[in-house]
N, C-alpha and C positions, 0 to 999 in steps of 0.2 A: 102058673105062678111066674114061671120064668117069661111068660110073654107079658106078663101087665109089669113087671119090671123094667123092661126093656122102653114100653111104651112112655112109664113116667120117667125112664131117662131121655129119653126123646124131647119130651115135652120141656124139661128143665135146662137140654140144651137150647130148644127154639128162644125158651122165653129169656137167658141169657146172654142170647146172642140181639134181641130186641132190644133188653135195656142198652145193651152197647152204644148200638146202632143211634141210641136218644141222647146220650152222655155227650156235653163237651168237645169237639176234639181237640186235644192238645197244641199247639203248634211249635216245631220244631226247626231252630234259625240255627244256620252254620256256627260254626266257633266262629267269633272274634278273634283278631290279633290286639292284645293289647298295647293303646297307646302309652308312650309316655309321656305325664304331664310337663308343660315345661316349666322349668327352674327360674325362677323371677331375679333381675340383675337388682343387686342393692349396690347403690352407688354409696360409695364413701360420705360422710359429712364432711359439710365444706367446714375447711381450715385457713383461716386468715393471717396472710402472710401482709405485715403494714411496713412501708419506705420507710427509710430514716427521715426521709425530708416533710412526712405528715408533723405537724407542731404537736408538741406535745400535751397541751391540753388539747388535744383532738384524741389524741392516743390514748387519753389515760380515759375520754368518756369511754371511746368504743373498749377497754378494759372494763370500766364500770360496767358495761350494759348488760354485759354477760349473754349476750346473746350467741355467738359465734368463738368458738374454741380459738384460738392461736398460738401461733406458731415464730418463733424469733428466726427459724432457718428457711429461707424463702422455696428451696427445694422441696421441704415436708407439706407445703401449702399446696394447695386446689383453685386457693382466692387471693387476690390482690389489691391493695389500695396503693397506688403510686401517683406520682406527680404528672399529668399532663403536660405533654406539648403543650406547647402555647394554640391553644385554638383548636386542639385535637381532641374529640370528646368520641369519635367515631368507633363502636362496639364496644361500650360502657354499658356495666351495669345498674349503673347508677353515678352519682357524682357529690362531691363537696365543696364548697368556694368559699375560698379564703380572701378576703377583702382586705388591701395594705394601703397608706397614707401617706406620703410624703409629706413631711413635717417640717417647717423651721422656728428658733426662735420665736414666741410672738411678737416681739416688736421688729418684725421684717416686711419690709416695704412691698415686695416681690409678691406677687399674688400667684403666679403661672408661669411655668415651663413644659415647654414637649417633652415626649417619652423619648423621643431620640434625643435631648439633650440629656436626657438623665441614665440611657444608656452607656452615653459615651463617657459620661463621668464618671458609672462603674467600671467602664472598660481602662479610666485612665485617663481622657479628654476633658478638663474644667469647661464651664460653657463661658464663653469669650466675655461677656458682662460682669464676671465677676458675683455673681448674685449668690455663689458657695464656694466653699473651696474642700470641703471636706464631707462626706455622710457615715453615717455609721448606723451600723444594724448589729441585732444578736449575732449568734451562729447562729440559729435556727434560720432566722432570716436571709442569713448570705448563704447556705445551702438551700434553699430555693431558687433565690434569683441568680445564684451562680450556674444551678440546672439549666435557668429557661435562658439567662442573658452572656452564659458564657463568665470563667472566673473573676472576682470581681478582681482590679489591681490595688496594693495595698498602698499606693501612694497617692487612692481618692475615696478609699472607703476602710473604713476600722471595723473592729468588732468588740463591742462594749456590752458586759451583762446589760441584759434585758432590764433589771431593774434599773439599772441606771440612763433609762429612757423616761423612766416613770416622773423626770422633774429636769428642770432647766435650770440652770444658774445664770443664763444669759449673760456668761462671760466668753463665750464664743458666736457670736451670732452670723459666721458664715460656716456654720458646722451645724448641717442638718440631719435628718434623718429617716427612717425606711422603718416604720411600726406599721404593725395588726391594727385595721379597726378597732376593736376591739380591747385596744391599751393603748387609747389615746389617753392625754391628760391636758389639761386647760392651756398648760404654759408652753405649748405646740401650736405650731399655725399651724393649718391643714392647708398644701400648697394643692392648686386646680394643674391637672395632666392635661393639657388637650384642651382648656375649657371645662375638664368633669371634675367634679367634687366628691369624695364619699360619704361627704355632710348634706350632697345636695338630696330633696327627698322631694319627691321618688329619683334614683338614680339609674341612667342607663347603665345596667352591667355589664350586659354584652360588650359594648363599646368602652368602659373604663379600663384604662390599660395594667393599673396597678392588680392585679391579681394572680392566686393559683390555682389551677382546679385539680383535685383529687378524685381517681376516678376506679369502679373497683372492676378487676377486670377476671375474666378465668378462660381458659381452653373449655369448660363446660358452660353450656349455654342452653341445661336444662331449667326446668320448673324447683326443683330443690333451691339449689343459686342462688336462682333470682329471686323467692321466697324468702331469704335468708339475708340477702343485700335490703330488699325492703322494710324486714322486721328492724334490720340495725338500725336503719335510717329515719325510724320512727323513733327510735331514741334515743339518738345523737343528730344533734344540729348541724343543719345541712349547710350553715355558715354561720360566720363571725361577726355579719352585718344583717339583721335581721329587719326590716323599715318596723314589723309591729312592732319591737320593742324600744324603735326612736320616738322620743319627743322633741320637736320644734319650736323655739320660745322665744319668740320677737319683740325685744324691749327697745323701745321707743320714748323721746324725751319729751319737753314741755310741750303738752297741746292747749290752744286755748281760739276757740274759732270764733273770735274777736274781732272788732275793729275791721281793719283793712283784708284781711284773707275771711271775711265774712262778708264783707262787701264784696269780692269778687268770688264767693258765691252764688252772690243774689243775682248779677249780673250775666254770668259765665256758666256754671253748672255747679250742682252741690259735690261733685266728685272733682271740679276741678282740680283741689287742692292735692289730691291721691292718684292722678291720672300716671304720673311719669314715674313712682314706683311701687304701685299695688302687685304687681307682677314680683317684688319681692315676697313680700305675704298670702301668696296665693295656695305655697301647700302648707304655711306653718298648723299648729297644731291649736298653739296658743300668741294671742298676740294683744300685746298689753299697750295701753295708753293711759301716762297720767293724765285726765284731762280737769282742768283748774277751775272751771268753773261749768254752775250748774246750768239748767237749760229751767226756759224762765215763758209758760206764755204770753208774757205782758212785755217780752224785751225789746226794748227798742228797732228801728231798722238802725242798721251795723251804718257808722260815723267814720270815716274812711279817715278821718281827721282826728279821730275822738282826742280830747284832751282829759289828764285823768284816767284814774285806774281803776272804777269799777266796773265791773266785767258781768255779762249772762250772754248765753245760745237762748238762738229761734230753736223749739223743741224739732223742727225741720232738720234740722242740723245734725239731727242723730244720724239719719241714713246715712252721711258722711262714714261712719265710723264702721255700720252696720255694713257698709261696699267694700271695705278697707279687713271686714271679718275679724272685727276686735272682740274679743268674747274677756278680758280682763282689764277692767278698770280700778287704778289706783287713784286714790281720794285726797291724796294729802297736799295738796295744793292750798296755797293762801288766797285763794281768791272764790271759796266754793261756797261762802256765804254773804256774799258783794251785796245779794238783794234779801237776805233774809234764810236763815234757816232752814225753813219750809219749803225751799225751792231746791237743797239739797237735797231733803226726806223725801219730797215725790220725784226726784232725780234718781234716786235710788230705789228709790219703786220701779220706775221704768227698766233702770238694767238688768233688774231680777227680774220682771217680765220678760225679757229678751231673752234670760237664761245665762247674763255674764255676769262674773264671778265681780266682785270687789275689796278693797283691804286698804288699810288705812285712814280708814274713814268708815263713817257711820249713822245710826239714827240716834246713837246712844256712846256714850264714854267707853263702856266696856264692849261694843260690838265694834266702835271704830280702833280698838286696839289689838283686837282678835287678829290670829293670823287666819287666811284662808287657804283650805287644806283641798287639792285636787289630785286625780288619778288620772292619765292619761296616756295608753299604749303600755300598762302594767310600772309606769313608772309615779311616785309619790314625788306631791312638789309643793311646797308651801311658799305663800308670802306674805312679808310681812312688811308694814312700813309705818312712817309716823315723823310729826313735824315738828323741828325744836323752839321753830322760829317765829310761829304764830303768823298774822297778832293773834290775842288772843280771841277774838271774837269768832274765828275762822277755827277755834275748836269745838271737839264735840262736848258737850256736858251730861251730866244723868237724866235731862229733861231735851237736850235738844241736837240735832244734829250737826257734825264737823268732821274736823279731820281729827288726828289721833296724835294729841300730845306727845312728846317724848317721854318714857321713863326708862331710863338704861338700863336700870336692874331688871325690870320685867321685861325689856325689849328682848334685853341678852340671855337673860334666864330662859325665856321662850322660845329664842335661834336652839339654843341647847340641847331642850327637850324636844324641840323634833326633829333637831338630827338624831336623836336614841328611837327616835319613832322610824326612822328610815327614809326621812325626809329628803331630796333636795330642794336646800331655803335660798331662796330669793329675797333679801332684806333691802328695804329703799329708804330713801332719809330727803326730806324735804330740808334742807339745810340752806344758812346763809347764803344769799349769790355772791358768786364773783366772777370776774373775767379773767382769771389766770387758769394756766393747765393744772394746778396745785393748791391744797390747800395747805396754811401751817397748821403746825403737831396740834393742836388745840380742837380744833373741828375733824382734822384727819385721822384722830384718835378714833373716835367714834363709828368710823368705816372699820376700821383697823379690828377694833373691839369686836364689831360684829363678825367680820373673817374669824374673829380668834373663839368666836362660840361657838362656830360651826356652819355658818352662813356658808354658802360655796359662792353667791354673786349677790355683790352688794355694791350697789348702782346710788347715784345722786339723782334724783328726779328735780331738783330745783333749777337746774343749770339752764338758762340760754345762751351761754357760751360752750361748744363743745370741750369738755377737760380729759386729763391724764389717768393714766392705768397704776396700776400696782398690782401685786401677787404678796399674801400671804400663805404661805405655802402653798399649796394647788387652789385656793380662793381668791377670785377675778372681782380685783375691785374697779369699777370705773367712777368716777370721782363726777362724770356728768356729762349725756351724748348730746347737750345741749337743746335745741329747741325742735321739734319735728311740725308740728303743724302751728305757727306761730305767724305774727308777720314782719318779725324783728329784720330790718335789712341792711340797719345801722346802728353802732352804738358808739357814743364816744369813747374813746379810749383804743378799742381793738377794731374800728371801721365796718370794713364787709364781713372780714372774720365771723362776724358774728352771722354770720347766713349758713356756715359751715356746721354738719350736724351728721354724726352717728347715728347708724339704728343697728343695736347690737343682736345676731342672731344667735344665739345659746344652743346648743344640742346636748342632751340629756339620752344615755344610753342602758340599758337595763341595770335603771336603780344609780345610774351614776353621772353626775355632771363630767364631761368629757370635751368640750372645744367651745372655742365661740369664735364666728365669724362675723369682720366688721364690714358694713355697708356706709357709703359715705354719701352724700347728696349734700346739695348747693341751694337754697332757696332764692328763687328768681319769683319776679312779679308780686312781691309780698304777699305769696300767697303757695305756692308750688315746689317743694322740694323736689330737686331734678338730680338725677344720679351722676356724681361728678365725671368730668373727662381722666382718660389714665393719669394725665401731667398733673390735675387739680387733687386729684386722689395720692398720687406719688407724693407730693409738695406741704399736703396735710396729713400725712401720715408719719413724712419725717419729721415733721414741726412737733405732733403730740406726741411724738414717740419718745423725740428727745428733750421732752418737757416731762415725761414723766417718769415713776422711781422701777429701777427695775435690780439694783440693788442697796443695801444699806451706802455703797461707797457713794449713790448719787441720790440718797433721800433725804440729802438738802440742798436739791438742787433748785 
């Protein structure tokens, strides 16, 4: 008994020592030391510490935006936005550019001065010509350029509420001034630094000297930061001169490619007449021409001599206009149904094929009275125009094509309603000629009236004599830039005078009429307006200047 016990513990040890032997083995790894993980750095949010000398509509968007916390004590910040050296932009996070104008009077002869002249007349030096004697800016203003140019001296520059930049009384006209782009107003010349303009478009900015850059800066020069400067900058505008939101508006006087500057067409090249300043019109945006008469297949060849005043275009004669990039024709000319009606209605065929706008004229009474309503770089601009002076045949009727009667009540009623539209109106008046810089109260009324609807520029398209300016409040009236493609080289009464002609450059800036720059030229060859010399420019400029009204004390003059 005791030995078969023995033998089946035997056996139950082998066979448990087998299953072992089959089983897994375990594997057994030293201890570990344990690591510690490591603790991740949280950088602070950035805190935006902003100059006194950022303008304050800058300040109050980057408030708006809400993007970036701030801070009034510049030691609690992380982040800065301050004024830049002049020309220092070097480890910026970014930047902002503020565009400024030197302004004078508009009736100021002086087109340009150097930055060193205007330095030194904030330092305290008048520039030896006489051309100012005094400027005046905000504060905002002179703690800027007092940063970059050194204190200004108070016995060559003031400082006058900013609103009171916003209008001229042109009872100082050697007392200019130092504005923002961006609050310009009509009754300011925009004075050229160097040759630059900040009306010109496209402008070099690098090299325009009137500027300031704001630039954001921090000792951290992580990925948070610089995340944080981008996100603002998407939502505050990175200046005050923006080109999408400029419009360009080149109005131009009597055309009529007639007679003798038709005949040296034919001769010479169809562009002759536009060769010596198409290079004005080459970035506008819009550029207008009354032109007086309609284009005729059957027209004669052009009479270099013609006697008599009925008028038509070789339809050749279009390219003229199409080189020169006119995309707005006004209609209100007397002389646009010389051969018949009909030759207006497919004249106006053609321009809408082309795709340019027209107004004051029409195929029909109420389409020639209609204003024409355009959008261009987010800016609304309408115009409107219409003839008082007939004859009457040269109007439109409900059957047939013209120009567009006057009716004052609906002209003016209509200026009205679309400036409550958001318009700026361009209102034109095909009015009696004459050869003086001035109309009396009777016909000047009627300019007058439409400034007081709400017009911002309302222009005389009649005139072959270039005429005189007026301002109703910040509304630019010009009473007539005379003749632009014409071939008038004499008239009795006012002689060559009559060769002399405006082309007014308009600038419209988000939603708002804001300057107008004047181009002057000389017509040579009866045919060619040519861009006058300084002395021909200086000498016409004082003659209309002082011809026309720039306050009640001289508008009967």
């Amino acid at each position: 008994m005791k030995r078969t016990l023995s033998l089946s513990l035997l056996i139950l040890v082998i066979f448990t020592i087998f299953l072992n032997s089959c089983a897994p083995q375990a594997v057994v790894s030293e201890t570990a030391t344990p690591v510690a993980s490591p603790t991740a750095t949280v950088e602070p949010a950035p805190v935006l510490w902003v100059s006194p000398e950022v303008p304050a509509s800058l300040q109050n968007e980057i408030q708006s935006s809400q993007v970036l916390q701030g801070s009034a004590n510049e030691a609690a910040a992380n982040l800065e936005l301050t004024l830049a050296a002049s020309g220092s932009l070097e480890g910026s996070l970014g930047q902002i550019e503020w565009v400024y104008a030197l302004v004078a009077p508009f009736p100021t002869v002086t087109d340009n001065v150097s930055l060193e002249t205007l330095k030194a007349a904030w330092l305290g030096t008048l520039p030896e010509d006489g051309s100012f004697e005094k400027l005046q800016v905000s504060s905002e203003t002179k703690a800027i350029f007092d940063a970059l140019w050194g204190i200004a001296s108070t016995d060559t520059v003031t400082v006058v509420d900013a609103s009171a930049l916003e209008t001229n009384d042109f009872q100082s006209l050697k007392t200019w001034a130092i504005v923002p782009f961006d609050a310009l107003t009509p009754r300011w010349k925009v004075i050229q630094l160097d040759g630059l303009s900040p009306l010109d478009k496209p402008l070099d900015v690098q090299n325009y000297p009137l500027k300031a850059d704001f630039v954001f800066q921090s000792a951290r020069q992580d990925a948070v930061v610089q995340q944080a400067v981008t996100a603002l900058l998407a939502q505050v505008p990175a200046t005050n001169r923006d080109e999408s939101k400029m419009t360009v508006l080149m109005m131009t006087g009597t055309t009529a490619l007639v007679r003798a500057i038709a005949y040296k067409m034919e001769i010479k090249s169809l562009d002759y007449p536009i060769e010596k300043v198409k290079d004005w019109f080459k970035n506008a945006d819009l550029i207008h021409v009354s032109n007086e008469v309609s284009f005729n297949e059957d027209c004669p060849f052009p009479d270099y001599a013609q006697v008599g005043l009925r008028f038509c275009s070789a339809p050749k004669y279009l390219q003229t206009l199409q080189d020169l990039g006119v995309n707005v024709v006004e209609l209100t000319g007397n002389h646009e149904n010389d051969y018949g009606s009909q030759y207006l209605d497919s004249t106006i065929d053609t321009y809408k094929a082309l795709g340019w706008y027209t107004f004051g004229g029409g195929k029909t009474e109420d389409e020639a009275k209609a204003p024409v309503k355009i959008e261009v770089n987010g800016n609304k601009i309408a115009f409107i125009g219409c003839n008082p002076e007939g004859p009457s045949t040269d109007w439109a009727t409900d059957s047939s094509a013209g120009s567009a009667e006057c009716d004052m009540d609906y002209y003016n009623k209509t200026i009205s309603e679309l400036k409550a539209e958001g318009y700026v109106v361009v209102a034109t008046f095909q009015q009696f000629e004459v050869y003086t810089y001035l109309y009396g109260d009777q016909i000047a009324s009627d300019f007058r009236n439409a400034a007081a609807a709400g017009a911002d520029i309302v222009s005389g398209s009649q005139s072959h004599y270039a005429m005189g300016f007026q301002f109703e409040g910040n509304s630019l009236i010009h009473y007539g830039p005379g003749n632009f493609l014409f071939d008038m080289m004499t008239y009795e009464g006012v002689g060559d005078d009559i060769r002399r002609e405006f082309i007014d450059k308009h600038v419209i800036y988000d939603g708002k009429y804001i300057s107008t720059q004047l181009y002057t030229a000389y017509l040579v060859d009866w045919a060619q307006p040519t861009p006058m010399t300084t002395d021909q420019r200086a000498d016409f400029l004082s003659k209309v200047f002082s011809g026309s009204i720039w306050s009640e004390k001289n508008e009967n003059h």
